[in-house]
Structures are given as C-alpha cells and as structure tokens.
C-alpha positions in Angstrom: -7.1 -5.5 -3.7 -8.7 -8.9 -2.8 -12.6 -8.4 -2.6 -14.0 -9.8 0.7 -17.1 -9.7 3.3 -14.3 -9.5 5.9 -13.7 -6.2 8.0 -9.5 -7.3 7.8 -7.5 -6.9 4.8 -3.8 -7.8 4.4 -1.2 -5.0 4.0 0.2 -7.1 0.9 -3.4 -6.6 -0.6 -3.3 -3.0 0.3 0.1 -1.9 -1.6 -0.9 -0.9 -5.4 -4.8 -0.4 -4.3 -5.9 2.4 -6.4 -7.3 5.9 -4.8 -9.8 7.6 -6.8 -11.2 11.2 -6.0 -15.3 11.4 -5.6 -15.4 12.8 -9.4 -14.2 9.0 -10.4 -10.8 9.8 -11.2 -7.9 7.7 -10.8 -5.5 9.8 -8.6 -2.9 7.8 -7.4 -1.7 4.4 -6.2 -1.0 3.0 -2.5 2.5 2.5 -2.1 3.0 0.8 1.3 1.2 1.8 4.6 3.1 3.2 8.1 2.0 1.7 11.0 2.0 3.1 14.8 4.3 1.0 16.3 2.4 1.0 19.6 -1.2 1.3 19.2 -0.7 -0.5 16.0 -3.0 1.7 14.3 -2.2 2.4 9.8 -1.2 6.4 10.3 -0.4 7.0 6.9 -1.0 5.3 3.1 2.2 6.7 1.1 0.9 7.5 -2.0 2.7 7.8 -5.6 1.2 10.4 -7.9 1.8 11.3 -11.1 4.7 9.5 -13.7 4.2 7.2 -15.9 5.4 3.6 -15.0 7.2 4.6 -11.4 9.5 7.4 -13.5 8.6 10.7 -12.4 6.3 9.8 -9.2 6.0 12.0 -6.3 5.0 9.9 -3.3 3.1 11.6 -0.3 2.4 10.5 3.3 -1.8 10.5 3.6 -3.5 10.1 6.9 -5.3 6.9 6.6 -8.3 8.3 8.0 -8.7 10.3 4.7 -9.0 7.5 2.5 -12.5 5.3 2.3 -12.8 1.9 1.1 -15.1 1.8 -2.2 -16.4 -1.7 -2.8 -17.8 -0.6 -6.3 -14.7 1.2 -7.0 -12.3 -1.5 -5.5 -10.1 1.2 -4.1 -10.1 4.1 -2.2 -11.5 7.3 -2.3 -9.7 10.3 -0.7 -11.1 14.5 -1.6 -7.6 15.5 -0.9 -7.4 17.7 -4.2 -3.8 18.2 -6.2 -3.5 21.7 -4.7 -3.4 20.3 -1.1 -0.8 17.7 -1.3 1.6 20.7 -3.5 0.6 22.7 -0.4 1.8 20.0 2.0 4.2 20.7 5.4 7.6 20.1 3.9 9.1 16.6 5.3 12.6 15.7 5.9 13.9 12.7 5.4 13.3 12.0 9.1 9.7 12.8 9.1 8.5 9.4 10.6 9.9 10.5 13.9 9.0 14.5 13.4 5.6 14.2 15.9 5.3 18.5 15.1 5.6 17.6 11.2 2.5 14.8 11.9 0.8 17.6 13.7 0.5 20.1 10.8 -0.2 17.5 8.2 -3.3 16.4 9.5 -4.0 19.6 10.7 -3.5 20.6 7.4 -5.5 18.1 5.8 -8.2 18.7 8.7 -8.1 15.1 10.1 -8.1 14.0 13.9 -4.5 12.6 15.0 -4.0 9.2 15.2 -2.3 9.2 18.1 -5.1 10.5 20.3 
C-alpha cells in the first residue's frame, strides 16, 4: 500500500494490503473491497486466508469498519480471531444481495451496519 499524509487511498493500492492481528501476526491479505453502490461507502474487505501462493485460500467478506489502518505496520489490523471467521453466517453465492446475511455478520462480528 502506497504510504501517504493523505486521508484518500486508491482501491488499486488497497488490494494485496496486508492485515495483521494486534499480536503482530500476518493474517491475511486484502483481496478487493465491495462498495455500497449508493452511499458509496467500502462495506466489506474480502480477505484470503490461509494457502500458500493463492492454492488453498479461503476468502471471507470483513466489514470494513473492523479493519484499522497501521502506518508502522503498513497494513491493517483487524482482532477478528481464526475461530470467528470458521464461525461465520454461511453465504451463498448470492450473498451481496442477502441484506439478512449482512445483518448477522456484523452482528456477529459486533460492528455497526454500514448501511445505517
């Protein structure tokens, strides 16, 4: 991710950012970001985990709002822990358009909806 004194950064800069847990830990990579079409707020960073070179990576929708920005770090930190995303609401493949899916995932991960 391009290091800046600006508040904007570019999605392009954002995709393969690195998350980090508040141990230090490398925990997972920012795929791409989903955008609310409307309010034009990021809702979600989808996340691969796990695998080794892209083979064998799980990827999981985060709510943006559980991410921070670490300058020092040059990534993100996020204390959603291993256990909560393998205890995630199931998602079809529709899940972008499944508003009662949104609703238990950040209930579950105990973050205000976007969307309010």
């Amino acid at each position: 991710m391009t290091q800046s004194q600006h508040p904007l950064v570019s999605s392009r800069d954002v995709s393969g950012t690195q998350v980090y847990n508040p141990g230090g830990d490398h925990v997972g990579d920012i795929d791409h970001l989903m955008i609310d079409k409307e309010s034009g707020k990021v809702a979600y960073a989808v996340m691969g985990f796990g695998g080794l070179f892209g083979l064998g990576e799980d990827y999981y929708p985060i709510p943006w709002d559980a991410l921070d920005y670490s300058t020092a770090k040059g990534g993100f930190v996020t204390d959603i822990t291993k256990e909560q995303l393998q205890g995630a609401p199931a998602r079809s493949d529709d899940w972008q358009r499944d508003r009662e899916w949104e609703k238990s995932t950040f209930d579950h991960y105990g973050i205000p909806y976007y969307w309010i």
